[in-house]
N, CA, C and O atoms as a GROMACS GRO file, in nm:
protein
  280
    1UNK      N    1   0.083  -0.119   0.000
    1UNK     CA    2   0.000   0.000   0.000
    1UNK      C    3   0.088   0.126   0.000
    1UNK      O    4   0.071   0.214  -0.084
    2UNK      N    5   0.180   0.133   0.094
    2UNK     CA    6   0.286   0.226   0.110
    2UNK      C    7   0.365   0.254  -0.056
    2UNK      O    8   0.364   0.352  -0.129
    3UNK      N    9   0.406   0.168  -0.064
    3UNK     CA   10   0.488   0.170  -0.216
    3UNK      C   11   0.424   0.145  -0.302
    3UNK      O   12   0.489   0.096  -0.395
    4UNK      N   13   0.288   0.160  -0.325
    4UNK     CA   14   0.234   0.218  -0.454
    4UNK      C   15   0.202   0.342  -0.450
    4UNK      O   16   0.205   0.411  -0.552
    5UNK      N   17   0.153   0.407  -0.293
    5UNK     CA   18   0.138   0.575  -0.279
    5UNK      C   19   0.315   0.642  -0.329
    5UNK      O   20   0.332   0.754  -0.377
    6UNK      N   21   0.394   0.571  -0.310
    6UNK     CA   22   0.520   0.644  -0.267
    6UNK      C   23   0.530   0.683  -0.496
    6UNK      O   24   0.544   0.786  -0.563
    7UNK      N   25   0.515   0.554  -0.528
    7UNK     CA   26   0.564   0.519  -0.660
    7UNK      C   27   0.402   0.610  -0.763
    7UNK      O   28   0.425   0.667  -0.870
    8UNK      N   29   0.349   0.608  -0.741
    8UNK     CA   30   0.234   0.707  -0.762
    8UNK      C   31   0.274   0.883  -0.740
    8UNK      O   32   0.235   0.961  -0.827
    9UNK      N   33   0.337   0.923  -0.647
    9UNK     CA   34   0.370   1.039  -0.592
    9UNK      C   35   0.510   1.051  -0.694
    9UNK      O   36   0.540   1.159  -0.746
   10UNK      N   37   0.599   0.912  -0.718
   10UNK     CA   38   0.725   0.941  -0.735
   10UNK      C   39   0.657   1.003  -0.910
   10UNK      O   40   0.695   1.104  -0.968
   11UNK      N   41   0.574   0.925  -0.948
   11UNK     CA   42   0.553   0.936  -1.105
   11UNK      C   43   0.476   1.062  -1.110
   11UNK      O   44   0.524   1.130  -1.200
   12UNK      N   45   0.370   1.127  -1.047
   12UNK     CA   46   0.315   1.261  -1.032
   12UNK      C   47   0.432   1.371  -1.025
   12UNK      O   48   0.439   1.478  -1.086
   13UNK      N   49   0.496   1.332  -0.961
   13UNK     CA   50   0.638   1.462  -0.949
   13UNK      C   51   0.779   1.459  -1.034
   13UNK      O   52   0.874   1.536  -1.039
   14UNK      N   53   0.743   1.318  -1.106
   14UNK     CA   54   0.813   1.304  -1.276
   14UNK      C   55   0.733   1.354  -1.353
   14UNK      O   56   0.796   1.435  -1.421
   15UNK      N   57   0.652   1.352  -1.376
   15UNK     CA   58   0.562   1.419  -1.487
   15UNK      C   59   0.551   1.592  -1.480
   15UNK      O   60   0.582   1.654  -1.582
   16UNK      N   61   0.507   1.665  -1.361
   16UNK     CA   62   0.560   1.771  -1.310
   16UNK      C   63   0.672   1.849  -1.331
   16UNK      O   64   0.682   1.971  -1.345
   17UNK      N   65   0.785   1.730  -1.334
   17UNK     CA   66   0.896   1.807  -1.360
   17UNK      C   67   0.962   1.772  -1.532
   17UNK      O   68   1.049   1.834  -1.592
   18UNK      N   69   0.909   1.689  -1.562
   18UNK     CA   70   0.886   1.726  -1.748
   18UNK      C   71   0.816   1.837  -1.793
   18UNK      O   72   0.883   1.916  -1.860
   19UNK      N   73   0.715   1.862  -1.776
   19UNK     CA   74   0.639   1.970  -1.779
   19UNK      C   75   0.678   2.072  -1.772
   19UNK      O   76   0.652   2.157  -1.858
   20UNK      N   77   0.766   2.099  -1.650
   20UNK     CA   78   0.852   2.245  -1.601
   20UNK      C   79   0.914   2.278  -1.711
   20UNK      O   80   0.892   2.374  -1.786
   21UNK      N   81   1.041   2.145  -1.723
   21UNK     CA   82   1.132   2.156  -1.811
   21UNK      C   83   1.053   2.232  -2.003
   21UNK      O   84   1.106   2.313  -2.080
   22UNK      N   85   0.974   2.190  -2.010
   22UNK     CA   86   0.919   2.190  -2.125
   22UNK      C   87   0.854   2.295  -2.148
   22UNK      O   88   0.822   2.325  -2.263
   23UNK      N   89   0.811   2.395  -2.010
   23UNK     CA   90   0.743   2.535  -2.019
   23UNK      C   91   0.864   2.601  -2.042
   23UNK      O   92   0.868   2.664  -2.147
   24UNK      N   93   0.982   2.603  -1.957
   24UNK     CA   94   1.072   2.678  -1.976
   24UNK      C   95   1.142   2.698  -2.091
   24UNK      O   96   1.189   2.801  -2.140
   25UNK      N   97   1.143   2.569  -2.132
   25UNK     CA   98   1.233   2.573  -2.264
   25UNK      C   99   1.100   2.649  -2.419
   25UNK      O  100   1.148   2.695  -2.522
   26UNK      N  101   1.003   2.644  -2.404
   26UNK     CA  102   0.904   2.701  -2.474
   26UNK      C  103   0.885   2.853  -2.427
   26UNK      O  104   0.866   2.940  -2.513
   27UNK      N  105   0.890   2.886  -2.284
   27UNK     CA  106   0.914   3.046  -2.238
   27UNK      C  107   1.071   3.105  -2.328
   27UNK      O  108   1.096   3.212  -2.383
   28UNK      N  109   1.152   2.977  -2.309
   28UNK     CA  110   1.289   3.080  -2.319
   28UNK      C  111   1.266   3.115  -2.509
   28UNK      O  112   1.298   3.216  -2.572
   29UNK      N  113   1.217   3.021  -2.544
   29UNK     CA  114   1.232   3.041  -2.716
   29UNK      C  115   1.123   3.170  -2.754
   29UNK      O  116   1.136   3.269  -2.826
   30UNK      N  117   1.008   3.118  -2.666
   30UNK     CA  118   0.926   3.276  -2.720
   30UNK      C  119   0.988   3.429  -2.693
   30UNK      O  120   0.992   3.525  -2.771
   31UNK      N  121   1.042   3.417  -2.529
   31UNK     CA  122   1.102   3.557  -2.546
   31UNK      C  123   1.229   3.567  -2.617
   31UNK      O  124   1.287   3.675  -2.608
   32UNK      N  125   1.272   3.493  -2.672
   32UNK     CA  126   1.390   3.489  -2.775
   32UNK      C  127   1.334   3.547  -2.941
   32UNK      O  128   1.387   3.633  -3.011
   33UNK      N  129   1.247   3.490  -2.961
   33UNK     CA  130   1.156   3.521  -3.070
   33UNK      C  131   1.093   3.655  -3.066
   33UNK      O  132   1.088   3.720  -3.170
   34UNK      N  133   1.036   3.710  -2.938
   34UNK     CA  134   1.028   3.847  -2.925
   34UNK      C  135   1.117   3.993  -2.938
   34UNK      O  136   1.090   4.108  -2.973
   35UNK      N  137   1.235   3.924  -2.892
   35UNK     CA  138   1.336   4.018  -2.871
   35UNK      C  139   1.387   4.035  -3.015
   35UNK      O  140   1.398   4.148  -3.064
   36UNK      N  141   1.418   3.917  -3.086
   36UNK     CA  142   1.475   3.944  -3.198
   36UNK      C  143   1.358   4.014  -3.298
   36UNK      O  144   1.409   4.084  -3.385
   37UNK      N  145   1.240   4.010  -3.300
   37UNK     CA  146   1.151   4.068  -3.339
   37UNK      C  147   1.162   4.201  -3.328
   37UNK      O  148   1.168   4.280  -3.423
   38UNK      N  149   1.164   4.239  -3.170
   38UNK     CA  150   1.165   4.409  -3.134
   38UNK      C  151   1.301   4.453  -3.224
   38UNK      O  152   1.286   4.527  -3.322
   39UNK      N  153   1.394   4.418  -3.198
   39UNK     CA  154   1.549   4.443  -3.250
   39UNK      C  155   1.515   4.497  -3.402
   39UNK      O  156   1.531   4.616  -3.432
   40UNK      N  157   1.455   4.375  -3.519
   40UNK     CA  158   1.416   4.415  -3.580
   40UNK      C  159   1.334   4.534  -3.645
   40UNK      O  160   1.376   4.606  -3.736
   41UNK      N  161   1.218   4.542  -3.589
   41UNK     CA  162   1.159   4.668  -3.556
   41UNK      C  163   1.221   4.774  -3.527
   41UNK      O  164   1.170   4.874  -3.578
   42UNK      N  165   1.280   4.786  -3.486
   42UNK     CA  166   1.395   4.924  -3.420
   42UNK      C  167   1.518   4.932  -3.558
   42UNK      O  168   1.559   5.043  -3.592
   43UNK      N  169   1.553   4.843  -3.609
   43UNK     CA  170   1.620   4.876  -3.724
   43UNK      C  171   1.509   4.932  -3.830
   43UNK      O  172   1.568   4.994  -3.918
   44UNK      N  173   1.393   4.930  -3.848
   44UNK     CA  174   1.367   4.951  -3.942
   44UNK      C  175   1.320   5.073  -3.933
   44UNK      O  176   1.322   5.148  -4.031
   45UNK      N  177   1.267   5.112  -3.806
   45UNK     CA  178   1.272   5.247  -3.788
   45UNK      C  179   1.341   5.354  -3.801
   45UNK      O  180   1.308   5.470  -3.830
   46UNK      N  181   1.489   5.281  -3.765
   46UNK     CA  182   1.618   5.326  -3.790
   46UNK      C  183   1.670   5.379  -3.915
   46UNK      O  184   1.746   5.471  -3.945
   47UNK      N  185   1.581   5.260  -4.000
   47UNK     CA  186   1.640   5.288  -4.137
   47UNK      C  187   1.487   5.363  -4.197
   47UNK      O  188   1.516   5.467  -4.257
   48UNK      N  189   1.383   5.345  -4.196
   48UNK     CA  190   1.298   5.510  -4.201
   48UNK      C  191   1.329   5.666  -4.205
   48UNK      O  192   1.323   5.759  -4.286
   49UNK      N  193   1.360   5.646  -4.088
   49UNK     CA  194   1.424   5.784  -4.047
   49UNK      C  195   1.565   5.809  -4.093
   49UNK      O  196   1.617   5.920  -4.075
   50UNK      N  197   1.629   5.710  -4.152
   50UNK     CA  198   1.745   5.764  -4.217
   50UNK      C  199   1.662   5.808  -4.354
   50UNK      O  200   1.667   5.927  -4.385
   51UNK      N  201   1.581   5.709  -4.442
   51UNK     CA  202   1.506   5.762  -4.570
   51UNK      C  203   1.502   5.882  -4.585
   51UNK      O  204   1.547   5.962  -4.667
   52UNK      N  205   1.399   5.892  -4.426
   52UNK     CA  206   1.297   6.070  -4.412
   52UNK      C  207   1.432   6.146  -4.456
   52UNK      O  208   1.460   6.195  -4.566
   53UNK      N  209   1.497   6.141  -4.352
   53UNK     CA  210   1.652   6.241  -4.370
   53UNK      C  211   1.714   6.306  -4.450
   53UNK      O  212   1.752   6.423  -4.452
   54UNK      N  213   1.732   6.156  -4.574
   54UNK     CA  214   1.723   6.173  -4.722
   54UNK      C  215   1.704   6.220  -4.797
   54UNK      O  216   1.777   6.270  -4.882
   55UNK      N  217   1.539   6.215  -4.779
   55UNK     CA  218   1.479   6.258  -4.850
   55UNK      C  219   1.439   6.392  -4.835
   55UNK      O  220   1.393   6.454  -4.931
   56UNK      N  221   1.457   6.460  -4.688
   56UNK     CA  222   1.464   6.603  -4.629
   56UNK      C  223   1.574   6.668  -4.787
   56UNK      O  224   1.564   6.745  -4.883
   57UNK      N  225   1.673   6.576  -4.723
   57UNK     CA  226   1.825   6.649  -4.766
   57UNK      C  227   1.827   6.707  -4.944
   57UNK      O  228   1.864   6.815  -4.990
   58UNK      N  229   1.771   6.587  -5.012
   58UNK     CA  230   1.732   6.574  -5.127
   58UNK      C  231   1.629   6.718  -5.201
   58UNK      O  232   1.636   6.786  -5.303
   59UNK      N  233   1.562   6.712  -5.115
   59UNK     CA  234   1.438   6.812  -5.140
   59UNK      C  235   1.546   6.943  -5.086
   59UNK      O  236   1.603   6.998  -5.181
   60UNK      N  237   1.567   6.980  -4.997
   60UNK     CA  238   1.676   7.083  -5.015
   60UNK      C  239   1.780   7.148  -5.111
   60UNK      O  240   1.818   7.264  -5.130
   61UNK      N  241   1.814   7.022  -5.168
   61UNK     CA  242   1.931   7.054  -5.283
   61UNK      C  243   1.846   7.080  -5.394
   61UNK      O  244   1.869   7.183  -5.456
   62UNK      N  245   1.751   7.006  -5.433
   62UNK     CA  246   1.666   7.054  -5.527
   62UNK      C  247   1.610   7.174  -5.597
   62UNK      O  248   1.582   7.202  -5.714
   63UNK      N  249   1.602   7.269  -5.418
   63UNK     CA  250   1.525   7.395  -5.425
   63UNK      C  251   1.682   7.502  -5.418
   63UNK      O  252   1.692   7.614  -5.468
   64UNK      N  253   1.771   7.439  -5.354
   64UNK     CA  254   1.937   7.510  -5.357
   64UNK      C  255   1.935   7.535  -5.502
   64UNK      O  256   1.919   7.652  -5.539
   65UNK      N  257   1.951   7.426  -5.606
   65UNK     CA  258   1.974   7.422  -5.725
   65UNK      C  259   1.870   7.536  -5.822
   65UNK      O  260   1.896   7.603  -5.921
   66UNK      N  261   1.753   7.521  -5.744
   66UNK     CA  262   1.653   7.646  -5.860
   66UNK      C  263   1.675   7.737  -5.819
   66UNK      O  264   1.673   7.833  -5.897
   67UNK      N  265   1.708   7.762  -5.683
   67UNK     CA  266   1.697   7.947  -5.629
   67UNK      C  267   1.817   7.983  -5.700
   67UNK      O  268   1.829   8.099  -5.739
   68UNK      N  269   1.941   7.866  -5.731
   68UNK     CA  270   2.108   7.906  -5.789
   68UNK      C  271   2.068   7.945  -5.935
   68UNK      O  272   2.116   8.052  -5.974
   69UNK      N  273   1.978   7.868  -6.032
   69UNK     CA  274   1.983   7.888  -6.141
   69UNK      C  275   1.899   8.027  -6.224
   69UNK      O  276   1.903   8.074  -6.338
   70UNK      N  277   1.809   8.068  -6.070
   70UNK     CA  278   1.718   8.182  -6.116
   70UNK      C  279   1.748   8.309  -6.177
   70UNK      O  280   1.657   8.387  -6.205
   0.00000   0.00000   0.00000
């Protein structure tokens, strides 16, 4: 009676600790997957705002060039 509660308990707290193992390793990959996501995102913003910049700079020389040729 004893050692089927014990061996019952032992297999409830094996299963438990598969489980753990298996959230964590599924937590660690999603916030891995997030981060490299955000990272992403932030470069591309990065590289937006270099465009805008650009395209500021661009439109400047444009109007440099007509006020020069007037």
């Amino acid at each position: 009676m004893l050692g089927s509660i014990v061996e019952l308990l032992f297999g409830v707290l094996l299963s438990a600790l598969i489980l753990l193992v298996g959230v964590c390793i599924l937590g660690s990959m999603f916030a891995a997957l997030r981060a490299v996501s955000r990272s992403s995102d932030c470069e591309r913003e990065e590289a937006k705002e270099i465009f805008a910049f650009g395209a500021e700079v661009t439109e400047l020389d444009v109007r440099m060039i007509e006020t020069a040729s007037s």
